[in-house]
C-alpha positions as CSV (number, residue, x, y, z in Angstrom):
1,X,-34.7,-47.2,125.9
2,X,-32.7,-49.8,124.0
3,X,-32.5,-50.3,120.3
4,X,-35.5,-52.4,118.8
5,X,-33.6,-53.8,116.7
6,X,-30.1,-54.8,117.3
7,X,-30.5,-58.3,115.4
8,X,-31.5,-59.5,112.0
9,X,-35.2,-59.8,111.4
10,X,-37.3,-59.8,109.4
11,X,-37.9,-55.5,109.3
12,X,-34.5,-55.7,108.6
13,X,-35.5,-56.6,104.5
14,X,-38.3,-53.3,104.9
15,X,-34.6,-51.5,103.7
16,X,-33.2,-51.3,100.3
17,X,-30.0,-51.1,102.2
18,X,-30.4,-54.5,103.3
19,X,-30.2,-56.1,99.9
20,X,-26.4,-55.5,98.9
21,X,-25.9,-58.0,102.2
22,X,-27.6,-60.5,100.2
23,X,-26.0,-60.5,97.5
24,X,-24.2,-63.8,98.2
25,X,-27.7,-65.6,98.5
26,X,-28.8,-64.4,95.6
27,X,-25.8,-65.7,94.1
28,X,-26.5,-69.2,95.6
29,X,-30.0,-69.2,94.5
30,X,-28.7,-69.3,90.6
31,X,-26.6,-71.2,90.9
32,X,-28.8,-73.9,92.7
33,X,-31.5,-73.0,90.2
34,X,-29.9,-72.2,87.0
35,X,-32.8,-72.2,84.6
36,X,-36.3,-72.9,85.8
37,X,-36.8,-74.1,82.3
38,X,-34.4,-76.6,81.9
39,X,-34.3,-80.4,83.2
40,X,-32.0,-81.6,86.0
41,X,-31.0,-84.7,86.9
42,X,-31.8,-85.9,90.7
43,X,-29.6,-84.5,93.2
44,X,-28.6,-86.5,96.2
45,X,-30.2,-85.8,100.0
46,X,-28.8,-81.8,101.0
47,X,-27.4,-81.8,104.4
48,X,-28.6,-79.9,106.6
49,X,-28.5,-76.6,106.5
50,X,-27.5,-73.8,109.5
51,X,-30.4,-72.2,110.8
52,X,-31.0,-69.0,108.5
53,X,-32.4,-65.3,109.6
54,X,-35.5,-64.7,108.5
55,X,-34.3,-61.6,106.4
56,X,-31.8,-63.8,104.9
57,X,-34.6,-66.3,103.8
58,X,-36.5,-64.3,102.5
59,X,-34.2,-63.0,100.3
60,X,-33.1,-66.4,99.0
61,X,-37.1,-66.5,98.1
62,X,-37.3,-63.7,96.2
63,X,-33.7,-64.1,94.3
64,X,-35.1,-67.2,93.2
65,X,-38.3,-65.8,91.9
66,X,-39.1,-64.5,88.3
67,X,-42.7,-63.3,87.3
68,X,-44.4,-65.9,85.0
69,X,-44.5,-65.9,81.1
70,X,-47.9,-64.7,79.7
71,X,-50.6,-62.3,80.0
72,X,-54.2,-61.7,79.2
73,X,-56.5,-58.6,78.1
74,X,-59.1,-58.1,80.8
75,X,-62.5,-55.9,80.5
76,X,-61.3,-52.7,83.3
77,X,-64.8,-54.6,85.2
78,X,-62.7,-58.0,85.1
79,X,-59.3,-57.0,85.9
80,X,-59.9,-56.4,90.3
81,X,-56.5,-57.3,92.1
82,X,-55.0,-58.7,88.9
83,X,-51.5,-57.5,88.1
84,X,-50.4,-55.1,85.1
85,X,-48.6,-56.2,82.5
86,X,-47.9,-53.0,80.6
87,X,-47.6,-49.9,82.0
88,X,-50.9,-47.7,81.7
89,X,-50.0,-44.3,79.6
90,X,-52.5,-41.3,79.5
91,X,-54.0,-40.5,76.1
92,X,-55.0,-37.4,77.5
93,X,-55.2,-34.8,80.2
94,X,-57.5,-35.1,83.1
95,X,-59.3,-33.4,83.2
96,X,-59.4,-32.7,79.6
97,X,-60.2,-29.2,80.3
98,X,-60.2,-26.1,82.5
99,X,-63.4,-26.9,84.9
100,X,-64.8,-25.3,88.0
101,X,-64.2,-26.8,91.5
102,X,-67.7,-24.9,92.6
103,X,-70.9,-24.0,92.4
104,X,-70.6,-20.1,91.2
105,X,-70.1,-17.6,89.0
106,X,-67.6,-17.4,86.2
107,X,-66.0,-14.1,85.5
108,X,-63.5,-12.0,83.7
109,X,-61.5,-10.4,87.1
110,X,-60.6,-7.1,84.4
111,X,-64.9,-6.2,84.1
112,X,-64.9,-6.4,88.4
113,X,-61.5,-4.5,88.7
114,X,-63.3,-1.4,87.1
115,X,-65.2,-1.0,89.7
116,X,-68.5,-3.0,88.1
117,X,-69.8,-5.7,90.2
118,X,-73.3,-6.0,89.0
119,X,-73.1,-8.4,85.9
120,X,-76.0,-9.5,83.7
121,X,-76.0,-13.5,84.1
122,X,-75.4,-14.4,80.0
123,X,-75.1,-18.2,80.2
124,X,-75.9,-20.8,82.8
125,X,-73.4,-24.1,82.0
126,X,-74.1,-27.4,83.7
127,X,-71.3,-30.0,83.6
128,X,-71.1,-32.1,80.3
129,X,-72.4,-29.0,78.5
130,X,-70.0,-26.4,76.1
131,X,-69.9,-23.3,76.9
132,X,-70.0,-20.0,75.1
133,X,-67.2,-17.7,75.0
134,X,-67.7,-15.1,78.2
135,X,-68.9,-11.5,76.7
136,X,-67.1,-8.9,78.3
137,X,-69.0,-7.4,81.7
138,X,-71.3,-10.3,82.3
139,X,-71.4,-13.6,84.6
140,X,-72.2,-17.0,83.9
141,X,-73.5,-19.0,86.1
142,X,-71.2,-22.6,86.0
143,X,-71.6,-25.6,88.3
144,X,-69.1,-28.0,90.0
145,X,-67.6,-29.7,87.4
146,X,-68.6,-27.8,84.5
147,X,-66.2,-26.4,81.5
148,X,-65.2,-23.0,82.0
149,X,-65.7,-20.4,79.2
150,X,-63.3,-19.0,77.1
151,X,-62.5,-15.9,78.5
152,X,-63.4,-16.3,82.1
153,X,-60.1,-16.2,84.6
154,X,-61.9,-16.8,87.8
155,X,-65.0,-18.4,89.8
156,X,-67.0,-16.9,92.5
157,X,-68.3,-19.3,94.6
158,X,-71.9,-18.7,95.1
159,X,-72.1,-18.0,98.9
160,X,-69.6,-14.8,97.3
161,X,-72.7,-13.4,95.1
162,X,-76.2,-11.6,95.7
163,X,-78.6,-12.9,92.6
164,X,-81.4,-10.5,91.7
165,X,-82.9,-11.4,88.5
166,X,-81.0,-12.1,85.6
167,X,-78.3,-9.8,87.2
168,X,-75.7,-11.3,90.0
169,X,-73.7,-8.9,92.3
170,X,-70.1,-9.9,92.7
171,X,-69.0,-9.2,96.6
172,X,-65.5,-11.1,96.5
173,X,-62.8,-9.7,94.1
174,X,-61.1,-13.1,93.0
175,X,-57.4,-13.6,92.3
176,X,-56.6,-15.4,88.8
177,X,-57.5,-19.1,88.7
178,X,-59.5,-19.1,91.8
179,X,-61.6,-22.4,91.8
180,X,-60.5,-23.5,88.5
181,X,-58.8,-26.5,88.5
182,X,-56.6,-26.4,85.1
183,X,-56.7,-28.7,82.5
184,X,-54.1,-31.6,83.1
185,X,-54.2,-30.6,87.1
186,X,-54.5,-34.5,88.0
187,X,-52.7,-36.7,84.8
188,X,-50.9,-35.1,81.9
189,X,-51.6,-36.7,78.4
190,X,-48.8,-39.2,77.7
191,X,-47.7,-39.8,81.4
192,X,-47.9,-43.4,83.3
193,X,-50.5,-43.8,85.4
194,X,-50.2,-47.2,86.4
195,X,-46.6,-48.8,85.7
196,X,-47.0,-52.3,85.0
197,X,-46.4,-55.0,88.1
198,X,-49.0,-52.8,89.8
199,X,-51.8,-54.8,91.5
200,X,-55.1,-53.3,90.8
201,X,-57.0,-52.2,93.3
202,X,-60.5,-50.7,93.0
203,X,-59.6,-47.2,92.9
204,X,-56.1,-48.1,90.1
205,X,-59.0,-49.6,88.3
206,X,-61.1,-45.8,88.4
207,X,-57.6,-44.2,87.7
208,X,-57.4,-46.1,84.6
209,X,-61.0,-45.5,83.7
210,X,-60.4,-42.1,84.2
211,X,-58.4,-41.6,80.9
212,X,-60.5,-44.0,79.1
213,X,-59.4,-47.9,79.3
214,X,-62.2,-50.3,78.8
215,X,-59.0,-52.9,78.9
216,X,-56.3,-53.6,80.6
217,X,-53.3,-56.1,80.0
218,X,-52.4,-58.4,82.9
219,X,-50.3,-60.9,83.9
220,X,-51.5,-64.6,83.9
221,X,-52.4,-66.2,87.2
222,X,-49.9,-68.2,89.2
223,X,-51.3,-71.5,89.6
224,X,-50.6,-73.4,92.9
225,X,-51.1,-76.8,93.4
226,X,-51.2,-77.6,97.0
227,X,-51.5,-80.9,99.4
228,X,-51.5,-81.8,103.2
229,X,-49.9,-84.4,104.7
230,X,-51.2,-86.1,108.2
231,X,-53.2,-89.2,109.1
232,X,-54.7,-87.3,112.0
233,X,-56.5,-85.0,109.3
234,X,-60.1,-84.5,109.3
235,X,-62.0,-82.9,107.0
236,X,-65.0,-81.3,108.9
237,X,-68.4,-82.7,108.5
238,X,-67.0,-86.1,109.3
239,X,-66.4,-87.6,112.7
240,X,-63.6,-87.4,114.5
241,X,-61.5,-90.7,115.2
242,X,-59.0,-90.8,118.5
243,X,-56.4,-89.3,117.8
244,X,-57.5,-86.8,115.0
245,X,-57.9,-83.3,114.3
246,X,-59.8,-81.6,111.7
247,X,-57.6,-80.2,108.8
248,X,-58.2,-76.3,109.3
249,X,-55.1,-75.5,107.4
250,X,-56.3,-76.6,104.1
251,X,-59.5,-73.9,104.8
252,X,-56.3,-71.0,105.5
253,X,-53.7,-72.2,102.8
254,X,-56.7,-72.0,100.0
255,X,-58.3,-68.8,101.2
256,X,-54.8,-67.2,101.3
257,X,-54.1,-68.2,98.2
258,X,-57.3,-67.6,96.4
259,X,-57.0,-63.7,98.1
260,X,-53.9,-63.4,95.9
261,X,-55.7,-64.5,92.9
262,X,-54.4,-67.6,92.3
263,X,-55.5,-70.6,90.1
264,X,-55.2,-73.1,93.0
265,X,-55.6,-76.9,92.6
266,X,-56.3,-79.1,95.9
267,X,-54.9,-82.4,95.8
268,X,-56.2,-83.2,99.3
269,X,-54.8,-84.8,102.4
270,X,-52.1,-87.4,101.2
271,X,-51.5,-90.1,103.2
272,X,-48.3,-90.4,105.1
273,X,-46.4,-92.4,102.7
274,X,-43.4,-91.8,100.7
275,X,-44.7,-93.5,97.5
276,X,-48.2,-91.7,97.4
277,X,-45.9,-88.5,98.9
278,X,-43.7,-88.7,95.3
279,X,-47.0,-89.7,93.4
280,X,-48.8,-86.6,93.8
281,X,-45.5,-84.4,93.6
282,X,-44.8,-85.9,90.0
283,X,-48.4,-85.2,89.5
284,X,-48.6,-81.7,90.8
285,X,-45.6,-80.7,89.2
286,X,-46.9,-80.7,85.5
287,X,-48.9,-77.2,84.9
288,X,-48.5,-75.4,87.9
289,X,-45.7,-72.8,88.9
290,X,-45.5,-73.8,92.5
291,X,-46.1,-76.7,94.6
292,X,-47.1,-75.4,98.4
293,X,-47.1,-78.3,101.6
294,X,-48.5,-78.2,104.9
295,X,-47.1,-80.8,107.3
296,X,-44.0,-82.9,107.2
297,X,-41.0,-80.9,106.4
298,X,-39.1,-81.9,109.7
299,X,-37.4,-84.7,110.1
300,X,-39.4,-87.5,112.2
301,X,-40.1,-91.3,110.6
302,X,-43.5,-90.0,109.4
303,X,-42.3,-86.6,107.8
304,X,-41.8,-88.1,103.6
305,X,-42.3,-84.9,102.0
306,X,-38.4,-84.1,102.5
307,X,-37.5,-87.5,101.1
308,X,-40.1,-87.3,98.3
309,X,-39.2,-83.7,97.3
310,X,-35.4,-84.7,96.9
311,X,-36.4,-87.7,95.3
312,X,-38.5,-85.8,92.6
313,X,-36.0,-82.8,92.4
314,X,-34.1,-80.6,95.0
315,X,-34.4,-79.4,98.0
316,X,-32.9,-77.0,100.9
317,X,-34.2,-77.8,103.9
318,X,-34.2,-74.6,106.1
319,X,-34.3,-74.3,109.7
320,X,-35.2,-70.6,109.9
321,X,-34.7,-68.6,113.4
322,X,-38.1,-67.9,113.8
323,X,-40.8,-68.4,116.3
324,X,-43.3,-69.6,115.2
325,X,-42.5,-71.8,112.3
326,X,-39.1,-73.1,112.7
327,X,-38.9,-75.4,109.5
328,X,-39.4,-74.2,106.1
329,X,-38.5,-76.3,102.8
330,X,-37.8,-74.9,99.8
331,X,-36.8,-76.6,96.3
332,X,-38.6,-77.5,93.0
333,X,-39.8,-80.5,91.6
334,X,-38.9,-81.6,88.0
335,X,-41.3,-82.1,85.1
336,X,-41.4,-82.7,81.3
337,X,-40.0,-79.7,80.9
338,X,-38.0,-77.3,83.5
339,X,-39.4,-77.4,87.2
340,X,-42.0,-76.5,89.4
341,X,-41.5,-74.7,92.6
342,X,-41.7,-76.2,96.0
343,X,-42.4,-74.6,99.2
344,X,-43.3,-76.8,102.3
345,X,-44.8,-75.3,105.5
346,X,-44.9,-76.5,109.2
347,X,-47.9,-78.2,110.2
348,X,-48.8,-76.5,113.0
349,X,-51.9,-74.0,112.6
350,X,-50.1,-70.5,113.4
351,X,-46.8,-71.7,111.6
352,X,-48.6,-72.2,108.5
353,X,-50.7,-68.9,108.7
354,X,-47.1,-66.9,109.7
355,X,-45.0,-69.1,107.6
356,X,-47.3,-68.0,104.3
357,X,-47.5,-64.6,105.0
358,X,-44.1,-63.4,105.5
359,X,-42.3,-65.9,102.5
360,X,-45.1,-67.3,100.5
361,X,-47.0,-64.5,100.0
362,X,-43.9,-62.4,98.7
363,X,-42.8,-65.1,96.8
364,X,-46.1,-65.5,95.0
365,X,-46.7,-61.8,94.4
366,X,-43.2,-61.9,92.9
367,X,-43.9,-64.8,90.5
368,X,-47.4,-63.3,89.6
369,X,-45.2,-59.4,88.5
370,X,-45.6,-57.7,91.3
371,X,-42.4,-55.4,91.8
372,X,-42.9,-54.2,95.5
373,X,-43.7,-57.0,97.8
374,X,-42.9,-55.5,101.4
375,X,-45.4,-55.2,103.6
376,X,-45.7,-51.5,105.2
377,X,-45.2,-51.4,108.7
378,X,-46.1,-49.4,111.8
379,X,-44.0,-48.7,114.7
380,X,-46.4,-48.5,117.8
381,X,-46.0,-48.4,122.0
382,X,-46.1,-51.5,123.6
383,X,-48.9,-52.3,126.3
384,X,-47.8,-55.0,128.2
385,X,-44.3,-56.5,129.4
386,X,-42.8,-59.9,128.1
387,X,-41.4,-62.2,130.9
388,X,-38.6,-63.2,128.9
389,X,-36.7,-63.3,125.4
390,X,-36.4,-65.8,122.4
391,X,-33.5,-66.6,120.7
392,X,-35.2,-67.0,117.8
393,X,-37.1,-63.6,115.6
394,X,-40.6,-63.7,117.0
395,X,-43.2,-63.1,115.2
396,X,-45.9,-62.0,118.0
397,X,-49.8,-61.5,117.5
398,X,-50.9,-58.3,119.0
399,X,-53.8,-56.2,118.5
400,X,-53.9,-52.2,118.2
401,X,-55.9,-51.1,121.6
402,X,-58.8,-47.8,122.0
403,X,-55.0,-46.1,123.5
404,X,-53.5,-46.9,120.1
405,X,-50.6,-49.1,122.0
406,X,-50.6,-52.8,121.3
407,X,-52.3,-55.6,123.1
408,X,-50.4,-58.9,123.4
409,X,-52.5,-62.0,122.7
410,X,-51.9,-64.1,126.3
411,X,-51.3,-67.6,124.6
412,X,-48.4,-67.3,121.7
413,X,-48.3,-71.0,120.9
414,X,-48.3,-72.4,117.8
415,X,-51.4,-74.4,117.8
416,X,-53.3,-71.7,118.8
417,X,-55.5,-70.0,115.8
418,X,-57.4,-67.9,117.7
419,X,-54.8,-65.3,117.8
420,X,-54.6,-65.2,114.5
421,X,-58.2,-64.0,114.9
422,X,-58.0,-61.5,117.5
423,X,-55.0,-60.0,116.9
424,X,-54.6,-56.9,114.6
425,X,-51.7,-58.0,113.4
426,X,-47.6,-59.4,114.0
427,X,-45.4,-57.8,116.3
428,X,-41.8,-58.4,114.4
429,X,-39.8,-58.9,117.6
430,X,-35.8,-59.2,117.3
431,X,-33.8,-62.2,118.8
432,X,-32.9,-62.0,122.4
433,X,-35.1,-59.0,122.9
434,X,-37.6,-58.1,125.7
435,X,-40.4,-55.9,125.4
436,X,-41.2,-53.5,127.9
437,X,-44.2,-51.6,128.8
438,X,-43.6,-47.9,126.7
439,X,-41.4,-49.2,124.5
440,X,-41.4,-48.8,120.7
441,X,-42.1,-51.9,118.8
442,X,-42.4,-52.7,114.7
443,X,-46.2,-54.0,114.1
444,X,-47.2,-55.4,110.8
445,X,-50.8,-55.3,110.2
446,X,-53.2,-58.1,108.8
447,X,-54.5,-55.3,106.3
448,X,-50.4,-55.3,104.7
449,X,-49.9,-59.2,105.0
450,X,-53.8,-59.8,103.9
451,X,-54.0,-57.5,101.2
């Protein structure tokens, strides 16, 4: 079988080995953006630039990106997929004490050892109740949870014991610590539980309940202002004139956005004209850390945001080696003071959605403190055969099948959503590569790019 990948991609970044290659773009980056806090003057219109590698873009993103200044105390309730902004330290152990993992008996092993196994029950101890010290030959009985007594070295589980009375009969002999879990078994007092640039899930926030925070310290959100360009736009609920669509990528661009808890202002569908192109830049740029575009980066007689970006700041204009979403414009727009970031997406429906996910969404997470941005992935059996290869990385949406192989969606187009909806996930697909039926491919699923 031949090598998946024998070409840059995008997997190739999933590497930490990958990032001393990069160290020339990430060079480049500061020197194009020396200080996101300072003003520029305009820079004149940036040729062209070579068509990039994916991997190589996407580390020109993130080189460029810094988390933003300022952060928030949070109720623990309040803080759901925020990010930390201070590691979380343990004031104590968990659990705080020697407890039992079952419903049982609690014994001293020395009293059985003798040759005793009929003990007079001398305490019963529920959880959240303090125990007695254990008297020497006698049981107590202890449920799950519950603190074990001073004295005890070992728990019989119940299913172990014959009770008859106030008097149980031991039948296992136990070995020392037997269904105790020890105190500190799970987080030691003074250890970090959740180092900051973590985004909280629901179980980090029960993590950090578990040693007591009612409050947690978290970054600010990134606010995004975001536009779309087009006269063929149509918002739905009104009719549709000859010639025009309904805007579906302002529904994706805002949901995506607002599922990486950001603060997102909508500016609309801007008309396809340079003045009110460089109107609502100038506009956008003043309180918000990025500026994100759908539609108009190429280079037709209707595309402005390129002219309006370098206009109102910088720009590189990137054609990446990608399929789908080709073009992909990145720069920042200057305000009162420093610049805003500016990212501009492909029109088309699946560049947008493919586009955001593999360089936006990194980008963002990085701006909003998140240290680990890469996107686990899977590497499954292909179940179908490609007729032919791409020079280009593809990005192919597949969808994990009742076999466990991968189903390839039958129309890859651009324009076509609903694969975005069926499939599972992306197959990350090298240049000038064929799948075959068997083979072993690199899948990256919705649940790592969505989450």
């Amino acid at each position: 079988m031949r090598p998946v990948y024998s070409a840059p991609c995008y997997g190739a970044l999933l590497s930490p080995r990958r990032f001393p290659q990069t160290a020339t773009i990430f060079l480049s980056v500061l020197r194009a953006f020396p200080s996101m806090s300072t003003p520029t003057s305009p820079t004149s219109s940036t040729p062209r630039a070579p068509m990039l590698s994916t991997s190589d873009a996407l580390a020109t993103l993130l080189g460029a990106a810094n988390a933003v200044a300022g952060a928030e105390t949070l109720p623990t309730f309040d803080a759901l997929n925020r990010v930390l902004a201070a590691d979380v330290v343990s004031p104590l152990d968990v659990p705080p004490m020697n407890t039992s993992a079952m419903d049982g008996y609690a014994v001293r092993i020395a009293d059985l050892t003798q040759g005793e196994r009929r003990l007079p029950v001398s305490q019963r101890i529920p959880a959240g109740h303090a125990p007695q010290p254990l008297a020497a030959g006698t049981a107590a009985r202890i449920f799950t949870g519950a603190t074990v007594p001073p004295g005890a070295d070992a728990i019989v589980i119940q299913e172990q014991t014959e009770l008859a009375g106030d008097t149980v009969t031991i039948l296992h002999l136990p070995k020392a610590g037997e269904w105790i879990t020890a105190q500190g078994a799970d987080i030691r007092s003074g250890s970090v539980i959740l180092p900051a640039g973590t985004r909280l899930t629901p179980q980090a926030l029960g993590l950090a309940a578990s040693v007591g925070c009612a409050e947690l310290s978290v970054m600010r959100r990134v606010k995004v202002a975001v536009f779309f360009t087009g006269d063929e736009l149509t918002m739905p609920g009104e009719p549709l004139k000859p010639g025009a669509i309904y805007n579906s990528n302002r529904y994706t661009l805002r949901g995506l956005l607002e599922k990486l808890g950001c603060e997102v202002t909508d500016y609309g569908i801007v008309p396809d004209q340079l003045d009110a192109t460089r109107a609502t830049l100038r506009e956008a740029a003043q309180g918000h850390d990025l500026i994100l575009t759908s539609g108009g980066v190429s280079v037709g007689e209707e595309d402005h945001v390129k002219p309006a970006v370098e206009a109102e700041g910088r720009l590189s204009m990137w054609q990446i080696a990608m399929k789908p979403g080709k073009p992909l414009a990145f720069g920042a727009v200057r305000r009162a003071e420093g610049e805003t970031f500016f990212i501009g997406l492909p029109g088309n429906p699946v560049s947008t959605f493919v586009t955001f996910l593999l360089f936006v969404r990194p980008f963002v997470l990085r701006l909003s403190g998140v240290r680990v941005v890469t996107p686990r992935a899977l590497s499954l059996r292909a179940d179908f055969t490609q007729s032919k290869a791409d020079r280009r990385n593809e990005f192919l949406r597949a969808r994990i099948n009742p076999a466990g192989g991968l189903d390839l969606f039958p129309n890859q187009s651009s324009a076509v959503l609903t694969s975005t909806v069926w499939g599972d996930g992306l197959i990350d697909n090298p240049p000038n590569h064929v799948i075959s039926a068997g083979e072993t491919v690199h899948f990256i699923p919705f649940s790592e790019l969505l989450n």
